[in-house]
Backbone bond lengths (Angstrom), bond angles and torsions (degrees), N, CA, C in turn:
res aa  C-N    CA-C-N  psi(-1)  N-CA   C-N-CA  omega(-1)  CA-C   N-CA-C  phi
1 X - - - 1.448 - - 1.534 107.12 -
2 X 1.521 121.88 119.48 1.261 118.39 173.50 1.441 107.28 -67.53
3 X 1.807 100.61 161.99 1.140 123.23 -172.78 2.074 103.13 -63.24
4 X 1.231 108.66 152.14 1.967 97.73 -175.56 1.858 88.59 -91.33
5 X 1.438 87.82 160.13 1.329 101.95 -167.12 1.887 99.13 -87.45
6 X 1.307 126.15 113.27 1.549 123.17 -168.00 1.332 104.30 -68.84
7 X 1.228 142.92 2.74 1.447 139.88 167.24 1.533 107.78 -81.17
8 X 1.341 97.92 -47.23 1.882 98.56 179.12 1.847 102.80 -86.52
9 X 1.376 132.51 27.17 1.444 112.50 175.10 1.670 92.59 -109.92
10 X 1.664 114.44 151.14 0.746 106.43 141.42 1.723 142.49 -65.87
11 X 1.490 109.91 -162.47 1.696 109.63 -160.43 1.566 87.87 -83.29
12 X 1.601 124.22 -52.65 1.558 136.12 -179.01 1.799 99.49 -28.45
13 X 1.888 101.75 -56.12 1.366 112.02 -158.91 1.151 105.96 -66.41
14 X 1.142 116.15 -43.50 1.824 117.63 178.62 1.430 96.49 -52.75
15 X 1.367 121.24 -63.35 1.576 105.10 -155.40 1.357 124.86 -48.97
16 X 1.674 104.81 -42.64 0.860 120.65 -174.70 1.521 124.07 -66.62
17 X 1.381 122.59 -11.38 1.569 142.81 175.24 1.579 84.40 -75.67
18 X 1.707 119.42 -74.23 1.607 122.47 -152.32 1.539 107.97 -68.29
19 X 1.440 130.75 -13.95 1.269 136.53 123.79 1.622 124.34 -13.90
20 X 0.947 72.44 -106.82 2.154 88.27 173.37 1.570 116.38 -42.78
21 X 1.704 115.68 -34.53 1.183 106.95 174.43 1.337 123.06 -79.68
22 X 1.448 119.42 -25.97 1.552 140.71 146.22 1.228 118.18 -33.54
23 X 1.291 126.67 -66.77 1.755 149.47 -171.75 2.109 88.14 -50.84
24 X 1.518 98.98 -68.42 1.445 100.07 -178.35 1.295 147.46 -61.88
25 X 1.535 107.48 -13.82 1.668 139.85 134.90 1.368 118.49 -49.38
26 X 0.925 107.50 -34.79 1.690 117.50 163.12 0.706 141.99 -68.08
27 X 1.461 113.28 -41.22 1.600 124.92 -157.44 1.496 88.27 -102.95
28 X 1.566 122.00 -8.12 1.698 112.45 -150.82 1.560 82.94 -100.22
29 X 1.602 120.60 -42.18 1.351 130.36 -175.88 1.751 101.06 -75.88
30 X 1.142 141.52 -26.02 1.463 109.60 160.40 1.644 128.60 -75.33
31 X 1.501 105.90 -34.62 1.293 93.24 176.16 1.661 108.81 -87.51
32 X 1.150 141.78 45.64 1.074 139.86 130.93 1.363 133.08 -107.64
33 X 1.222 97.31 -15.04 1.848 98.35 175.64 1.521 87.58 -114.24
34 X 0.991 96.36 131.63 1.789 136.44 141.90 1.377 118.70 -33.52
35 X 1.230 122.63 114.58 1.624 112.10 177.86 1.600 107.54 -60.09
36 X 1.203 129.18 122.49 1.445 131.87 163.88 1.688 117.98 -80.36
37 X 1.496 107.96 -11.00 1.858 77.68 165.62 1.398 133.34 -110.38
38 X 0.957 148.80 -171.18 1.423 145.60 -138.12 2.091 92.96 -113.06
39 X 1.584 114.21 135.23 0.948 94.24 163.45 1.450 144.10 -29.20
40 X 1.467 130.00 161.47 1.599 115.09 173.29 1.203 109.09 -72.29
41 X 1.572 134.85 -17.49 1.587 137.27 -171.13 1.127 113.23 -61.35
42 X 2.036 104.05 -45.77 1.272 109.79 -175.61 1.306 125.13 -100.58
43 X 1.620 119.73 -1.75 1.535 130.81 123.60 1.399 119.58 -16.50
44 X 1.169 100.76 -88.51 1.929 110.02 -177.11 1.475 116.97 -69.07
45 X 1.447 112.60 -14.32 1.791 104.36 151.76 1.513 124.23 -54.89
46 X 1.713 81.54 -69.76 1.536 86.34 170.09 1.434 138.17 -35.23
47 X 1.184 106.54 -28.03 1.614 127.28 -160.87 1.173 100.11 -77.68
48 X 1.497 112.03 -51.14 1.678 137.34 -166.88 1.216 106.40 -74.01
49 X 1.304 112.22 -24.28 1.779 112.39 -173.05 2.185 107.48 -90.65
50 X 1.439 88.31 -17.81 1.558 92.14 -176.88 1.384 113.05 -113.54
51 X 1.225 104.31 34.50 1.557 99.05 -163.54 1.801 81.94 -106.72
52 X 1.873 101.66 151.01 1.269 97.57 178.96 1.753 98.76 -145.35
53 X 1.288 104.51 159.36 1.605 105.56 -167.14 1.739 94.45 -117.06
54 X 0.997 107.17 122.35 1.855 107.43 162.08 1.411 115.37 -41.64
55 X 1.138 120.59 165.23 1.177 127.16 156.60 1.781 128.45 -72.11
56 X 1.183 113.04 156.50 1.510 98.42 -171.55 1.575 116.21 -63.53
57 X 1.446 111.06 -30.44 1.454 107.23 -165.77 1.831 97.63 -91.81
58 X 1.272 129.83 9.10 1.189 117.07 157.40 1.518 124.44 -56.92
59 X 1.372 122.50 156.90 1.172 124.55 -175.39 1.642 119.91 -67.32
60 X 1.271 145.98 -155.72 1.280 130.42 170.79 1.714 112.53 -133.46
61 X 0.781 160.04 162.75 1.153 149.45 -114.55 2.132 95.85 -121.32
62 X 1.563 101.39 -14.21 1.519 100.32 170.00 1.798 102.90 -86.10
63 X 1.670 99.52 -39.10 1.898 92.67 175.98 0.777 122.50 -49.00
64 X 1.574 125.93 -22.84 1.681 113.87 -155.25 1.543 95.66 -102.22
65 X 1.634 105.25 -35.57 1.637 95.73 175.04 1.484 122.09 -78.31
66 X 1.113 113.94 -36.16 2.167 88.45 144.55 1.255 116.24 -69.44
67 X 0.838 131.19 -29.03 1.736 92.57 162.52 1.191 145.16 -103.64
68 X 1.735 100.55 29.78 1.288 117.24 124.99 0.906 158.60 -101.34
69 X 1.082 120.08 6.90 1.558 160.25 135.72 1.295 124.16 -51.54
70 X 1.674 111.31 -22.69 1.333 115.96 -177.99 1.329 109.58 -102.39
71 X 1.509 110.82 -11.56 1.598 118.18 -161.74 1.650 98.94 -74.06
């Protein structure tokens, strides 16, 4: 099937080509790349394992910005 001539397509017809040629950029780029990030399970492990709490007599996050604000 020759290529359609873009002077004779309509605006619908175009879209619908840059559609499909989109969709197939897609589909060609997921199944070749590999998902690179880490499940969400081991997301929110991680998270949970690095999470850290100040101490009580630390300052609070409005103290420190007046007093940096005051400096």
């Amino acid at each position: 099937m020759p290529s359609p001539n873009l002077s004779n397509m309509t605006l619908d017809d175009l879209q619908q080509m840059i559609a499909q040629i989109v969709d197939q950029r897609i589909a060609q780029y997921l199944v070749l790349t590999p998902s690179a990030q880490p499940p969400t399970h081991e997301t929110l492990a991680s998270v949970a394992r690095h999470r850290w709490t100040p101490p009580p007599e630390a300052p609070t996050v409005v103290e420190m910005l007046r007093a940096d604000r005051d400096r």
